[in-house]
MARBA-3410 file (N, C-alpha, C, O; in Angstrom, 1 decimal):
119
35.8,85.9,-30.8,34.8,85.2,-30.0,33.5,85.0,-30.8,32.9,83.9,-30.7 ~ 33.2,85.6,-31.3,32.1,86.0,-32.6,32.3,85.0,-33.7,31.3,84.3,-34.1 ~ 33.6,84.8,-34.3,33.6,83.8,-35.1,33.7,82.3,-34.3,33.4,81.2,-34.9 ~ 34.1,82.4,-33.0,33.6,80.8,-32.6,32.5,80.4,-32.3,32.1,79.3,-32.3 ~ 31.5,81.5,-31.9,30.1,81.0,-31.3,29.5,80.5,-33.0,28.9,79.5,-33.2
29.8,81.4,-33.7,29.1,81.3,-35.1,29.9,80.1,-35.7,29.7,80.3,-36.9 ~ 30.4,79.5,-35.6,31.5,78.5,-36.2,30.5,77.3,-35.0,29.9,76.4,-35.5 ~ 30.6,77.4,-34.0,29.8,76.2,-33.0,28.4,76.1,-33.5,27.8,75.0,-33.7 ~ 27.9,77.0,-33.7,26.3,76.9,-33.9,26.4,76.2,-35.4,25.6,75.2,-35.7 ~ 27.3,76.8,-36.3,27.3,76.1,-37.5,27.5,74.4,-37.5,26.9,73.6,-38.2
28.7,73.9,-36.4,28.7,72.9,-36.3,27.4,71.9,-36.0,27.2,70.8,-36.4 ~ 26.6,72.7,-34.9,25.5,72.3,-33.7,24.5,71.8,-34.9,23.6,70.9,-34.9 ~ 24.8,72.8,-35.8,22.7,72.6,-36.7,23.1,71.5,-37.5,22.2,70.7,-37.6 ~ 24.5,71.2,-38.2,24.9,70.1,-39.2,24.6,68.8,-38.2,23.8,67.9,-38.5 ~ 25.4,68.8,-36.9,25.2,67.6,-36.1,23.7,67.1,-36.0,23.3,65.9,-36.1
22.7,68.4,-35.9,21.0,67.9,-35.8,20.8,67.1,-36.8,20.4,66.0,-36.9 ~ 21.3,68.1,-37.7,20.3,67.4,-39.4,20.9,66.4,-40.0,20.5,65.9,-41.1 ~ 22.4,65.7,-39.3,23.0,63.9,-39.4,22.1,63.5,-38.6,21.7,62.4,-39.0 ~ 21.5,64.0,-37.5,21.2,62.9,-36.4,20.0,62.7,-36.8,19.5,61.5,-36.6 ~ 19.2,63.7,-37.3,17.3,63.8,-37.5,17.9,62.9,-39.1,17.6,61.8,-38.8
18.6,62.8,-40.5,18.8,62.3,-41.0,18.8,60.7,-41.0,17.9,60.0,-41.5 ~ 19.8,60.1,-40.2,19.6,58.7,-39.8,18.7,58.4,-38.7,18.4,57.2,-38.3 ~ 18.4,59.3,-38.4,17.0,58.3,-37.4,15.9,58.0,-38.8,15.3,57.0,-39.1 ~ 16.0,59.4,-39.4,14.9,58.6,-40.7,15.2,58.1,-41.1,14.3,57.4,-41.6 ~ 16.3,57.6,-41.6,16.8,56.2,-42.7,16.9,55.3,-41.9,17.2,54.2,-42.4
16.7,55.2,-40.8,16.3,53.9,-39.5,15.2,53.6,-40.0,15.0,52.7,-40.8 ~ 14.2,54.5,-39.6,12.9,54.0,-39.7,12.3,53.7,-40.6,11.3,52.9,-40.5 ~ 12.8,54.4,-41.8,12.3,53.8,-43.2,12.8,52.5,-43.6,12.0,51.7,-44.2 ~ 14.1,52.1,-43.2,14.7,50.9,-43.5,14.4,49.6,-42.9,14.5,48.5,-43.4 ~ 13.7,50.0,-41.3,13.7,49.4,-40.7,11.7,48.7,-40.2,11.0,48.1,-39.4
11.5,49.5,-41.6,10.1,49.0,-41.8,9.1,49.3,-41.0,8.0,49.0,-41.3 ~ 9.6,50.1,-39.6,8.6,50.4,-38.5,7.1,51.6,-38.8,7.0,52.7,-39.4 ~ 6.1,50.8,-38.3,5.5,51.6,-38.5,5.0,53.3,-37.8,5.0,53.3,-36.6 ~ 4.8,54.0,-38.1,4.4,54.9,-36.9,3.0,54.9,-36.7,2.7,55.6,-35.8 ~ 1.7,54.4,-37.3,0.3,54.6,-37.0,0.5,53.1,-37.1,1.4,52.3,-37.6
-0.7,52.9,-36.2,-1.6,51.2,-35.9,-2.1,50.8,-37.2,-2.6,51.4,-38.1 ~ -1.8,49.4,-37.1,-1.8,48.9,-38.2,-3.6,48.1,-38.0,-4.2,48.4,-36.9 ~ -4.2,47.4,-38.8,-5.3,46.9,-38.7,-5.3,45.4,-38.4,-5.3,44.4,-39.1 ~ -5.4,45.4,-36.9,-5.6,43.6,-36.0,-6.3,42.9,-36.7,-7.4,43.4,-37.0 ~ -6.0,41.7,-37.1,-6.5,40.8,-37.6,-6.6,39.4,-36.7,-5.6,39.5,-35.9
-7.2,38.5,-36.5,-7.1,36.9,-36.2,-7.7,36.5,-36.8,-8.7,36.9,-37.4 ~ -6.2,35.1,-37.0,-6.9,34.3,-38.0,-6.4,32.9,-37.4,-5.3,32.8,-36.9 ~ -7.6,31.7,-37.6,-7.1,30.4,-36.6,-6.7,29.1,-37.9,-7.3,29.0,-39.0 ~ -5.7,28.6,-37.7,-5.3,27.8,-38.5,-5.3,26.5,-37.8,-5.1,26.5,-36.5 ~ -5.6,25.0,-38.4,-5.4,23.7,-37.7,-3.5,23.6,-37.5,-3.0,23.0,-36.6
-2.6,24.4,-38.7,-0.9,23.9,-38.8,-0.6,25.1,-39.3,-1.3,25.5,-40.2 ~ 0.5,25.7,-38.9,0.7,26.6,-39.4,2.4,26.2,-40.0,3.1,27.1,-40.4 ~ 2.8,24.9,-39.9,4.3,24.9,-40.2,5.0,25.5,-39.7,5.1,25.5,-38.5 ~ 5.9,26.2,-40.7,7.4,27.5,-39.5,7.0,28.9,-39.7,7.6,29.9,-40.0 ~ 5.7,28.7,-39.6,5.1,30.1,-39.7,5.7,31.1,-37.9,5.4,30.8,-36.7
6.8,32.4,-38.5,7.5,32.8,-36.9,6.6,34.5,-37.4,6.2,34.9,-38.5 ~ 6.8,34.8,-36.0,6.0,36.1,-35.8,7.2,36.9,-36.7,8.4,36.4,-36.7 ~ 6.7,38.3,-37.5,7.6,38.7,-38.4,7.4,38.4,-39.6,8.0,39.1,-40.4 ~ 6.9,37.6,-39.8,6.1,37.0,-41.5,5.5,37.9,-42.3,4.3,38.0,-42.5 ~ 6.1,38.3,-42.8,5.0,38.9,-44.0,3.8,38.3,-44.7,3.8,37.1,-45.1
2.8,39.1,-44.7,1.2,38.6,-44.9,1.2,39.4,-46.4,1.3,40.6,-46.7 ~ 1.0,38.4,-47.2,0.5,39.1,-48.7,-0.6,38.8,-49.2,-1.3,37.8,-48.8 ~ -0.9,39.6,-50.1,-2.1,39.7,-51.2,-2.1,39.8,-52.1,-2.5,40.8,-52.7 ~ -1.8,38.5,-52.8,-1.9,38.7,-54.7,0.0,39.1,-54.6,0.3,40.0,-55.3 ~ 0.8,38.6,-53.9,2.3,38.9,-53.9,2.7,40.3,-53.4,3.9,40.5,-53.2
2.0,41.2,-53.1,2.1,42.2,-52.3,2.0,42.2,-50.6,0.9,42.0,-50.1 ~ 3.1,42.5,-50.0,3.1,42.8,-48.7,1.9,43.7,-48.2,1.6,44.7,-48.9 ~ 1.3,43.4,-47.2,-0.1,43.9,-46.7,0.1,43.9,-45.1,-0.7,44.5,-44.4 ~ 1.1,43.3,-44.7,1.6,43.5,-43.2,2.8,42.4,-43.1,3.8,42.1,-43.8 ~ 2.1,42.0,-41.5,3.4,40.9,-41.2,2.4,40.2,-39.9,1.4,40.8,-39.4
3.0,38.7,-39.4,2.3,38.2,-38.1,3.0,38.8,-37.1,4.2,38.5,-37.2 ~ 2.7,39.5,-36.2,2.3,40.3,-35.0,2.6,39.3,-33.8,3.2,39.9,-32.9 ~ 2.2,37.8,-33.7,2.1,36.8,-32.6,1.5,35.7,-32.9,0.4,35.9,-33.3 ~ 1.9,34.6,-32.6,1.5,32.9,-32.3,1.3,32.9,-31.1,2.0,33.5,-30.3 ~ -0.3,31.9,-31.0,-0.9,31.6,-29.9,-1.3,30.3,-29.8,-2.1,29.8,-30.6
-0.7,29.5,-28.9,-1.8,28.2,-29.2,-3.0,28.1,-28.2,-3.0,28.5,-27.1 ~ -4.1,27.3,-28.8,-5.3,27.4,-28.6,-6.1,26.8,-27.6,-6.8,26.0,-28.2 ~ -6.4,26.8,-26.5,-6.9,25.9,-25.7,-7.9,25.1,-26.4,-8.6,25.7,-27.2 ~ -8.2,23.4,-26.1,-9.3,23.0,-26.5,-10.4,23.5,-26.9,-10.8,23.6,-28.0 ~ -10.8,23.9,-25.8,-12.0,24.8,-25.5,-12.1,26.7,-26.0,-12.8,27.6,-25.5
-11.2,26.7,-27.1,-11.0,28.5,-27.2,-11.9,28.4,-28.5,-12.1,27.4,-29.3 ~ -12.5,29.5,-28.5,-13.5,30.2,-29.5,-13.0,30.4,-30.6,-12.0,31.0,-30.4 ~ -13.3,30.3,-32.2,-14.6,29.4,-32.4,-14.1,28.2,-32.4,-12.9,27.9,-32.4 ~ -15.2,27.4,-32.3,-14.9,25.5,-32.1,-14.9,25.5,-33.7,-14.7,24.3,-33.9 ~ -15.0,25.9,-34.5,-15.4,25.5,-35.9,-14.2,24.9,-36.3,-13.1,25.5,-36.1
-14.2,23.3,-37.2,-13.4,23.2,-38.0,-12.5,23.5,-39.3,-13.1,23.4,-40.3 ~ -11.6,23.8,-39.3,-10.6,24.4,-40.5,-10.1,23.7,-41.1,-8.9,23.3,-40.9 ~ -11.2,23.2,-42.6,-10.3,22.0,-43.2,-10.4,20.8,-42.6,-9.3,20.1,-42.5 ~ -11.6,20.2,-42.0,-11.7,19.2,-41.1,-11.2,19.0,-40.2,-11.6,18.1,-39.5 ~ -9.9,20.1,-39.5,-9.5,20.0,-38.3,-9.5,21.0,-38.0,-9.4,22.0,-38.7
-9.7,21.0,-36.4,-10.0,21.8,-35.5,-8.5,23.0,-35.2,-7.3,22.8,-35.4 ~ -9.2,23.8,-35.0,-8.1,25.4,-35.4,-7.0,24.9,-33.7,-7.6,24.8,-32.7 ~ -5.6,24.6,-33.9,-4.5,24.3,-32.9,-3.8,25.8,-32.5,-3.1,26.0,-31.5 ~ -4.2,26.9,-33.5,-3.0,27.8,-33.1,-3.7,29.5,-33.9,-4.3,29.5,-35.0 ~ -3.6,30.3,-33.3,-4.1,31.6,-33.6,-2.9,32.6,-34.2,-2.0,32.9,-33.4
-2.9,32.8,-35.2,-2.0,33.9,-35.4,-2.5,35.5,-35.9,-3.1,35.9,-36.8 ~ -1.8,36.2,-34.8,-2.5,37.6,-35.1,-1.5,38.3,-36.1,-0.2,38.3,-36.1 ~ -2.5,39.1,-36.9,-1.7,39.8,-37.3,-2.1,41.0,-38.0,-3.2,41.0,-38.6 ~ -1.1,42.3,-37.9,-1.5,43.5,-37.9,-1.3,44.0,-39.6,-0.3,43.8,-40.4 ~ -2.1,44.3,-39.7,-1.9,44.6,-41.5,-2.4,46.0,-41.7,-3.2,46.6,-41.0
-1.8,46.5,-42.8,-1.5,47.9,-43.4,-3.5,48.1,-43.4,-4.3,47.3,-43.9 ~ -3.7,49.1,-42.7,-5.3,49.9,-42.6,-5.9,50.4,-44.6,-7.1,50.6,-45.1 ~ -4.9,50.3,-45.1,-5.3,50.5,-46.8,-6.5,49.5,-47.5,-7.4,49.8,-48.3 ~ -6.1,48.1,-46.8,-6.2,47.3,-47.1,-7.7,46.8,-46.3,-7.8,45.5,-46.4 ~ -8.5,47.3,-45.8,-9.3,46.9,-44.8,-10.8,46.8,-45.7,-11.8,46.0,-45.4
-10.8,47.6,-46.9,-11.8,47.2,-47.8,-12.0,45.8,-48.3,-13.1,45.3,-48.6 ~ -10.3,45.1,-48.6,-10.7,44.6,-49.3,-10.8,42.9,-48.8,-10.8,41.8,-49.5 ~ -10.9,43.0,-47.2,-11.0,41.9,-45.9,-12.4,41.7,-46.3,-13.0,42.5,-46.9 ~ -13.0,40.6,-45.9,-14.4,40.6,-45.1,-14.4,39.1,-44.2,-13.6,38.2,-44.1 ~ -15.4,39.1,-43.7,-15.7,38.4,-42.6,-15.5,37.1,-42.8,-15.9,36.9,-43.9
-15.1,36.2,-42.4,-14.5,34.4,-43.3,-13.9,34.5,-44.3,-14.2,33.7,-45.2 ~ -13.0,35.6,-44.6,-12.1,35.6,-45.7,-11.0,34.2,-45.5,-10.5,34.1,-44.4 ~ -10.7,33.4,-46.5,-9.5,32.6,-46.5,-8.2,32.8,-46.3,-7.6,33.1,-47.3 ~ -7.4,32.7,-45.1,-5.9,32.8,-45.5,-5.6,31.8,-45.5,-6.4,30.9,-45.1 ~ -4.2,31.3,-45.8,-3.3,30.1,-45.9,-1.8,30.6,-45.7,-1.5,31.8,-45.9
-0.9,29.8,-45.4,0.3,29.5,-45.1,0.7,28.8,-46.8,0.2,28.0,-47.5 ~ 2.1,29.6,-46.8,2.5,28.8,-48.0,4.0,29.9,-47.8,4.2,31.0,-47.4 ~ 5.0,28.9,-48.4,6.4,28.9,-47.9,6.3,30.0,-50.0,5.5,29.9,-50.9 ~ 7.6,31.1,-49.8,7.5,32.1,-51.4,8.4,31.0,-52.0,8.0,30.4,-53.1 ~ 9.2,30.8,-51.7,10.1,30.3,-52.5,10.5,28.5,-52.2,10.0,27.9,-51.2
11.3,28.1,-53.1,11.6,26.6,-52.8,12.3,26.2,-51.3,12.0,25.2,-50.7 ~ 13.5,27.2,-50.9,14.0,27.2,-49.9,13.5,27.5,-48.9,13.7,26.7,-48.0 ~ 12.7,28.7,-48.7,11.3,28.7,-47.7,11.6,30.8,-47.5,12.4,31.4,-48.2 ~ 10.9,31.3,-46.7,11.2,32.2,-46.6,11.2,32.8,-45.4,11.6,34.0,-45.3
END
């Protein structure tokens, strides 16, 4: 009786440490974050096939991903033109908090496809 409780328990602790195992190779694989990332908006006149899930880089380094597409009412804040045309679509997006030095206020982003096939 003694060698099966001790024989179950030995089984019980290996089953935890597969299961606590691949839940971490989930989450590392699966890119998720566990702390809040740093909210950004940014308003574009075209964003192309820009889809939420985008990776946002800097100098070719990943710095987040877009978060959500919004389009814009006429009348939504700011009215300022972007590029002579008026901003159609907001895209939020959440980016790694490392990175928050090196933001400032009317910083430039743009849309641009990595590769020839697109990405």
């Amino acid at each position: 009786m003694a060698k099966t409780a001790h024989l179950e328990a030995k089984v019980g602790a290996f089953v935890l440490l597969a299961a606590a195992v691949l839940v971490t190779m989930g989450v590392l694989l699966s890119h998720v974050r566990l702390s809040p990332g740093l909210p950004v908006q940014v308003d574009f006149a075209y964003t192309g096939a820009l889809q939420p899930g985008a990776a946002v880089r800097l100098s070719g380094v990943k710095i987040g991903q877009v978060r959500r597409l919004v389009l814009l009412d006429a009348a939504a804040e700011p009215p300022a033109a972007v590029g002579g045309e008026p901003p159609q679509v907001r895209a939020e997006l959440d980016l790694d908090r490392a990175v928050a030095d090196r933001l400032r206020e009317g910083a430039a982003f743009s849309v641009a496809t990595a590769a020839m096939i697109g990405e």
